[in-house]
Each structure stands twice: as C-alpha cells, then as structure tokens.
N, C-alpha and C positions, 0 to 999 in steps of 0.2 A: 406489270407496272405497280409500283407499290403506292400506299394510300399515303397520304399531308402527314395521318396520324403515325404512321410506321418510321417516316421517314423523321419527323421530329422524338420519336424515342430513339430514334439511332443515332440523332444528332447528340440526346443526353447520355447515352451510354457511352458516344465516343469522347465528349468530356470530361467524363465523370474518370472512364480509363485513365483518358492525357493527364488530369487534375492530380489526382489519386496515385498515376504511375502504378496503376494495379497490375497490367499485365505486363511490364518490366520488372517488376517484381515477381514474377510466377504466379498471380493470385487469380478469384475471381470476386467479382461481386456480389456471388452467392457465399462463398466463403468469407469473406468481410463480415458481411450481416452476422453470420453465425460467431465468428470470432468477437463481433463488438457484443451480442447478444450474452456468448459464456461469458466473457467477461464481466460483465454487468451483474450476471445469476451468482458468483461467482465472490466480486463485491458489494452486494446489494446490502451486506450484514451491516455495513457502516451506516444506511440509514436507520438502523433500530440503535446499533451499540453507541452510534455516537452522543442520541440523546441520553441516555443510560448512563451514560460517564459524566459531560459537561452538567447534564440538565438536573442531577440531582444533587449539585455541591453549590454550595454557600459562600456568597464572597465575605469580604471582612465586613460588607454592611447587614450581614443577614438574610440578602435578597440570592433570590436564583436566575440565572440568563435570562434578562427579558423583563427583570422585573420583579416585583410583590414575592407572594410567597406560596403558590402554589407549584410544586416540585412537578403534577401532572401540566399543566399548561408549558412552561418552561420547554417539556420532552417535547409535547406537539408542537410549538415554533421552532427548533432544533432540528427535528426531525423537515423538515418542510424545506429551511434553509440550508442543510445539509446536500438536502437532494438538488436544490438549485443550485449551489455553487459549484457540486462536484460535474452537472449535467453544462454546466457555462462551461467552466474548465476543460473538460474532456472535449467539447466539441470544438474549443480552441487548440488544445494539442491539436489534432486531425485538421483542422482546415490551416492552421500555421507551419503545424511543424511534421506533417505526414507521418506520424509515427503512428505505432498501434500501442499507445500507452495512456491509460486512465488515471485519474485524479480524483482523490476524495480528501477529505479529512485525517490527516494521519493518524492513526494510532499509536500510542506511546503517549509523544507531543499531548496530543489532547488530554490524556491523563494526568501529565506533568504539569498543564497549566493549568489545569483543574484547580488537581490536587498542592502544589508546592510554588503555585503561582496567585492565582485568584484568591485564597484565604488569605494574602497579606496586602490584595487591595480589594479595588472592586473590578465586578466582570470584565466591564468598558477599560478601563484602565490596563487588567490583563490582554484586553485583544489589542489594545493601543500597541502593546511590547510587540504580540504577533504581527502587526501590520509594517511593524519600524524593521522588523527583521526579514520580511518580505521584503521593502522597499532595498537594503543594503543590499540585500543578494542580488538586488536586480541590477544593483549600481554594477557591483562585480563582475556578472555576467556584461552589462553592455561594456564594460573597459575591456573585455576578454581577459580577465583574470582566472573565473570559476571555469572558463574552457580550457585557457593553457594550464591549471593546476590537474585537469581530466586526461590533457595530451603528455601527460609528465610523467605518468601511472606507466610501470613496464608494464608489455601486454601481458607478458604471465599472471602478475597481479590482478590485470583484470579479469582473467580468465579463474581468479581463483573466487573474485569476487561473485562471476556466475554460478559457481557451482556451491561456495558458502550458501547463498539466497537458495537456491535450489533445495539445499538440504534443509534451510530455513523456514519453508513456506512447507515443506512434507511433512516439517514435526511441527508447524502450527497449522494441518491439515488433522492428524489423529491427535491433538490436543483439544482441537475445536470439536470434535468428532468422539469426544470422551474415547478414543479407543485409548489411550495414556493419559493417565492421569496424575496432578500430584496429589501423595498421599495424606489421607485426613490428620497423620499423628507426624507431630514435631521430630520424630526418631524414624529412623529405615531411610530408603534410595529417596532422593526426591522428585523421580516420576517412576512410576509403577504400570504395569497393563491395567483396565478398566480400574475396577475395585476392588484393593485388597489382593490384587495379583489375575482378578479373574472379570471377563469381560460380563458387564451387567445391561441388562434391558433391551426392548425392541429398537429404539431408536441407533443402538451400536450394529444390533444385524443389519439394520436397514444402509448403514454406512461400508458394512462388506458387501453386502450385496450391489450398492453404488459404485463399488471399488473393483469388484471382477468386473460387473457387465461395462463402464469405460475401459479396463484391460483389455477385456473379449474385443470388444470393437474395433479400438484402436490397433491393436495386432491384426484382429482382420481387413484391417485399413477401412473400416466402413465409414463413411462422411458424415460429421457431424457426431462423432463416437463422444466426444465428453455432453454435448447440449443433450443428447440424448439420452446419457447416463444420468445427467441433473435431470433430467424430465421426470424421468421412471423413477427414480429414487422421491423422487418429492410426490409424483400421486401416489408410488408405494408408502411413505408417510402419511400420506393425509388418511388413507386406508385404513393402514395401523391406529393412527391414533382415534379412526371414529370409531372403530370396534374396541379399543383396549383403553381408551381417555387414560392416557400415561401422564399427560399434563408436563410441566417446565421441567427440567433438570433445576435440584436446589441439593442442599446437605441433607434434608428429610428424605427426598428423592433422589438418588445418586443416578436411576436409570431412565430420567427424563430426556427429552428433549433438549437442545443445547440452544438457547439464544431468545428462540421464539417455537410455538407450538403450532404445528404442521395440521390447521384446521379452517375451511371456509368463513369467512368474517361475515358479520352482522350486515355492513356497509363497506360495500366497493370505492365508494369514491368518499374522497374527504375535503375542504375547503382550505386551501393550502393558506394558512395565515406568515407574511411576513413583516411580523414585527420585531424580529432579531437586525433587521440588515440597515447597519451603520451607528451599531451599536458601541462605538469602541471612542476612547479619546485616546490620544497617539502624544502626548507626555504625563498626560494625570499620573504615571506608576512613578516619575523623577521625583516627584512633589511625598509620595507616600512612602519609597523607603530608599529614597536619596539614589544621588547619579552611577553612585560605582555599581551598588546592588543591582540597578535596572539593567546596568550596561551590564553584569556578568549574565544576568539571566536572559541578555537581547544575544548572546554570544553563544550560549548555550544553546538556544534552539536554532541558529543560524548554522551553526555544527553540523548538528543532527539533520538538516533539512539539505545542506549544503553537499553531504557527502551521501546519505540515503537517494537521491536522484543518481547521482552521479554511478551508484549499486544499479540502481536498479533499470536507468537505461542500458546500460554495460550489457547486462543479463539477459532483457528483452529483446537486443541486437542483436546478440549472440545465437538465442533460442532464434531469432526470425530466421540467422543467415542474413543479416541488414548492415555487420561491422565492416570497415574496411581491413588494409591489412596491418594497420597500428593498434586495430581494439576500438577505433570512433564510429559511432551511429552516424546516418547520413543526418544533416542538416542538428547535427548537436547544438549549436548556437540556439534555435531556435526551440530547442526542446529548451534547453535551461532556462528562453526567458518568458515562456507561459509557465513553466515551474516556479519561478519567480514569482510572476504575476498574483497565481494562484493560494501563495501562501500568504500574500497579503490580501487575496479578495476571502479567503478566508477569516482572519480576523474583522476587516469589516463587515462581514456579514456575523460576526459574532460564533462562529462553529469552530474555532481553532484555525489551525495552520491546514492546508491543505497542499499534497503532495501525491507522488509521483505513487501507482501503488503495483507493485511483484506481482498481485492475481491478475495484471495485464498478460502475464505470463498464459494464463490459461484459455484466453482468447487468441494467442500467439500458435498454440496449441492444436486449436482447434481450424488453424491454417492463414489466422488475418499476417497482414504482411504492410498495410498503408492506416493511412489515418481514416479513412472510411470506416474501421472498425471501432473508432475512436468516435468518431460522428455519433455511428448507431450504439454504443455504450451511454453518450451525451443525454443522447434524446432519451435513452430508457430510464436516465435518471431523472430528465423532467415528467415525464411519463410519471415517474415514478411518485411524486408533489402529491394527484391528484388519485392514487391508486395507491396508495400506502401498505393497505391491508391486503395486498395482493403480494406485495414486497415480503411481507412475514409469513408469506406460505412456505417458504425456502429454509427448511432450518439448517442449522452446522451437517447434519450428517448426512444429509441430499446434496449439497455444496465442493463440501469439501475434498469426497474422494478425486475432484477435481487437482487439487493441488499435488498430492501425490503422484499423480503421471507426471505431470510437467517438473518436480520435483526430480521425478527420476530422468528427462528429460535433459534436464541441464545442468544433472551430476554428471550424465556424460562427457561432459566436457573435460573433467577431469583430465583425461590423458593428454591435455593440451598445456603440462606445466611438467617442468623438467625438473622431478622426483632425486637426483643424482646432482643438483646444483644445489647445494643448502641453502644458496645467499637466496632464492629465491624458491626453496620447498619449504625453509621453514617457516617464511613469513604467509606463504600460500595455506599453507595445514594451519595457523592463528588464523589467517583469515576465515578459513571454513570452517572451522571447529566454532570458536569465538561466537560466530552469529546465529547458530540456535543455542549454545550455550549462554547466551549471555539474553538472547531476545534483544537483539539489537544488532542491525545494519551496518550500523556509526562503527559501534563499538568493537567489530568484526576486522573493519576497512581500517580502522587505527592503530588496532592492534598489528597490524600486518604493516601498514608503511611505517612506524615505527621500529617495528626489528628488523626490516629490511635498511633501514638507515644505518641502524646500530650495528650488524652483520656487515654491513660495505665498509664503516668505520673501524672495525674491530681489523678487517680483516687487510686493510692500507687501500681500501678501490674509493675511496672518498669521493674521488674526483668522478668519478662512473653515474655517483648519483644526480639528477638533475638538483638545479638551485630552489626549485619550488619544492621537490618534494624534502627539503632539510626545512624549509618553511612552513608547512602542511604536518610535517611531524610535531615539530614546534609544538603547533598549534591542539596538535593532537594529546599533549602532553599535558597542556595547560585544561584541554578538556574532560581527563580523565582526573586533573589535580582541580578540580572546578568546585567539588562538596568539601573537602578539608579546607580548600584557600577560601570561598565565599564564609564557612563557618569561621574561619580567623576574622575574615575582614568585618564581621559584624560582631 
C-alpha cells in the first residue's frame, strides 16, 4: 500500500507529464532538466556580454543606462535586469507555448541600439522605439499575419533555414572559442585559424579537449554527453587558469580566455538591484529626430526580430522532430506571441529587445522536447540575479564546443532540399551561406525569399508563389535598401 506522500508525487508527475506532453513527445523529466539546464550554460554568456555592450555607451545626453555616469554601476543593473527578463520570458515560452526555446537579449539588436540608436537620443527614448516594436509584432501576430507570412515559406526553404543556423551558431562556436579568428592586419583572409594561422594558448586546448569529449559521448550515446562536456571543460578551466593565471583574452593577450576568466569569485551572491526596469518613454525618439527617422528605425528592428524567431523556431522544431508535415512547430501561434511580448518587456526593462535564441538548439540536443526545459532554463536565469559570479565561471571555450555538435546536427538536414530544382537550391545555398557569412539570421532568410521570388518570376511560375511571400520580399528589399534610403532621407 503506498504512503499520502508517494501517492501525491505521483499525482505531480502525472501532471506535470499531461502539462508538458513529455512523454508524447519521447522525453523524460530527467531529460528536460538537463536540456533546460545545457541550455542555459550554453546562454548564460548574455548575462556578462550584454552589459558590456549596452552598459558602456553614451546616449546623446552623456549618461549611461540607468543614469549618472558611472559606466561600472550601469554593467551591474544591466546585468541583474538581463537575467530577470530573459528568466520571465523563458518560463513563459514553456508554461504558454511548450516549446524548448529560450529567450534573452538579442545580440546584434542590442549593439545596433546601442551603438546607431541611443547616441541620437537618450537611453529611455531608445527603449521607447524597442517596446513600440514589440507591441507592432504583437499586433501582427494576434491578426494572424506573422503566422500566415511563416505558413507561406516553402518547406524546402525552411529546411534551408535550419541548416543556415546550424552552420551559423558552429562558426560562432570556434569564433567565440578563438579557435578562428579575424586577423589583426587590415590585408590577408578575414578569418584565419587561432593567430596568425596557428592555434594559441591554454584556453583554445581547453576547447578541443571540450570538443572531443561531447563527440566521445554523444557517439557513444552516453546521457547527458554535452552538460557533461560543459562540466569538464569548465573545472578543466578553472584548473588551468589557477595554475597558469592566463587572465582575459585582449590584443596584448591573444591566448586568453574569451568573455570572462575561468576563476572562483570573491563573493557568491550579489544584491540584485533593479533600477533599470521601466526605464523607457515610448514617443520621446518622435520629438528628437522627427517621425520618418523613428519609423525607419521602429521598422528596422521589427525586421530583424520578425524573421530571426521565425529562423530560429523553424530550426529548433526540426532539430526536436516537433514540425509537422508543412515545416510548422506545434502551437506556433503561441510561440510568436511571447516572442512578441518579450521584445517589448525587453525594452521596458531597459536591456534591449529580447528574443528567441538558436543555443535553445543545444538543450534540444541534449534530449529536451517540451517547455519544461524552457521552465528550468527560466529559473537558472533568475537563479542566476542572485549568483552572478557563478555565471562567469563558464567561459567561451567550456561553452561553446557545445554549439558545434548541434551545428553539425542540424546540417544534417541538408538532404532535405532538392539540390536538382534551382528555383529552390539556389535560394536555399543564399540562405545558408548568407548567415554565417553575413552574421545575420535576417539577412540569410531575405536573401533567400528574395531570389526565390525573382527565380519564380524570371522563369513565368509567378503565379506558384504565394501573395505574402511577394509582400515579405518587398519588404525585404526595403530592408536591405534601409542605410542608403534613411541616409537620403536625412
């Protein structure tokens, strides 16, 4: 006869099952944890980089996010708020939208406003733009526009757009990981192996050595083959650097460490301050450099934000075995409109746009299949508020060799686009070339429905193409004519 206590965790694991749909899925909830867990080790870099980026630029009044003018304070609220919003977000993808996809801060976006936004007003006013372009998308997605423009995409296309990413996140895998680099002088290739042609310092062994043992494992199907390989690789790090004090990767230091240095901190815990959050006014930037210029730049990260999700669910569906048989994730609607949400809670909390992020790939990876892994990625990042300096024991080259399997993972995919159709091989090869060529998602996915328009037109199948995606090229046209036309219009 079993105990009150046995029978009520049976009650929550058959819940949590039903809730989750984990074993409909093939999964377990031991796998989940681990999947939301790599994933997080995986993303965790966004809590240091993003204050790094935002936190040390100037808006046009002289002050830095949050205020006055201390560029160290600025990092610590940044960093704090970063971790809250991406830890809300992600626990809403999973309990909304079941998926195993995380949320942070986008990278790119966040540079772009930084840098070619915020110096022409002030901070508040830049996130004002980021929250008005959150709210649009979200219009969109509830009219069912941003879904039927997603149902519109042939599947080949989308299947080109998984294995683009794929090949995109393995070459910002050994870029983040110094194993390629670009090179110091303005003349030669512009990426090289380590330095100068030749792999430098401990921190790059430490990232083959991360790189076979996830291979070893995963080949030998051992459970939990990539958290494992991030384990070992990062105490092998901390190792290395308390015997050899190698210190940051910088230009003095080419064979440092990449991001942050791989060393037990002074203090565990820190006082998560949030005075970032509700930092934005939502038309001050119309008033500062008039309606068109605000509207190109509300247009411009709408773009970018608009079609980078639509990548990168595509990809993680794929990689899960979760598409159906048109290329659609289950419960798509509901992924777009926490993607939504998220890029607007973003800006209010003053951290940028936040969006959908490809290293969900590597918790995918590691076996998650529901939003439970999405849950426990959440919580690691509020965890993570209060535990900061535990976050920067992870550096690039413990991390990364992560990206690389899954990289290779969902190149596989490949043979799922028919190589002998040009109308649809050469827009597929722009699409995966384009997006580590370019470091850009966007920029990958336009290039491709673009000459897939032009190829249908040239060739008299006009009519073949759907009505949205001659709209969506459009649109694509005007994004990539976006720096010469804003530069005329001003």
């Amino acid at each position: 006869m079993s105990s009150p206590q046995a029978d009520t965790a049976r009650d929550r694991s058959n819940f949590m099952d039903s809730f989750f749909k984990i074993s409909q899925r093939g999964s377990t909830v031991s796998r989940e944890i681990r999947g939301g867990v790599v994933t997080f080790f995986t993303m965790a870099y966004i809590v240091v980089l993003n204050p790094l980026i935002i936190g040390t630029v100037k808006d046009s009044t002289g002050q830095f996010v949050g205020g006055g003018t201390d560029p160290a304070a600025s990092i610590a609220k940044i960093a704090v708020a970063t971790a809250l919003v991406a830890g809300v977000v992600t626990i809403l993808m999973g309990l909304v939208a079941n998926f195993p996809l995380a949320l942070a801060t986008g990278l790119g976006l966040n540079a772009f406003v930084a840098f070619s936004i915020a110096t022409k007003m002030t901070w508040a006013d830049a996130m004002g733009l980021v929250v008005l372009e959150g709210l649009i998308i979200l219009i969109l997605v509830l009219t069912g526009f941003r879904r039927a423009v997603f149902e519109a995409v042939p599947v080949q296309l989308k299947v080109a757009i998984s294995v683009g990413i794929g090949l995109f996140i393995a070459f910002i895998g050994v870029i983040d990981a110094g194993f390629v680099r670009r090179p110091s002088a303005l003349t030669g290739p512009p990426v090289e192996l380590g330095v100068g042609g030749n792999l430098r310092g401990w921190p790059v062994l430490v990232f083959v050595i991360g790189l076979i043992l996830i291979i070893t494992l995963y080949a030998l199907r051992v459970k939990g083959a990539i958290l494992i390989g991030i384990l070992v690789a990062t105490i092998l790090a901390i190792v290395v650097e308390s015997i050899a004090n190698i210190g940051a990767r910088t230009t003095e230091n080419p064979g440092g460490w990449g991001l942050s240095v791989p060393k037990l901190p002074d203090d565990w815990f820190n006082k998560p301050n949030l005075d970032t959050l509700g930092e934005f006014s939502l038309f001050g930037s119309f008033e500062k450099i008039g309606v068109v210029s605000a509207l190109l730049l509300i247009f411009t990260l709408m773009l970018a934000d608009f079609f980078d999700t639509m990548g990168t669910m595509t990809a993680i569906g794929a990689e899960a075995g979760l598409l159906d048989a048109d290329g659609n994730p289950p419960n798509a609607q509901r992924i777009l409109i926490v993607d939504s949400l998220a890029a607007a809670a973003g800006g209010a909390a003053s951290v940028s746009s936040n969006t959908s992020y490809i290293e969900s790939a590597s918790g995918v990876g590691e076996g998650a299949r529901t939003g439970l892994a999405s849950v426990v990625t959440g919580i690691c990042f509020l965890i993570s508020m209060v535990v900061a300096p535990l976050v920067t024991l992870v550096p690039y080259e413990a991390a990364t060799p992560a990206l690389i399997l899954v990289g290779f993972l969902m190149m596989t995919q490949v043979k799922g686009i028919d190589f002998d159709d040009l109308e649809v091989a050469f827009p597929a090869f722009l699409t995966i070339i384009l997006m580590p060529f370019t470091y850009s998602i966007t920029a990958g996915i336009g290039a491709g429905f673009v000459s897939y328009v032009v190829l249908k037109l040239v060739r008299g199948k006009a009519r073949q193409v759907h009505p949205l995606m001659w709209v969506v090229s459009l649109l694509f046209v005007i994004y990539f004519a976006i720096g010469p036309l804003g530069d005329w219009l001003t």
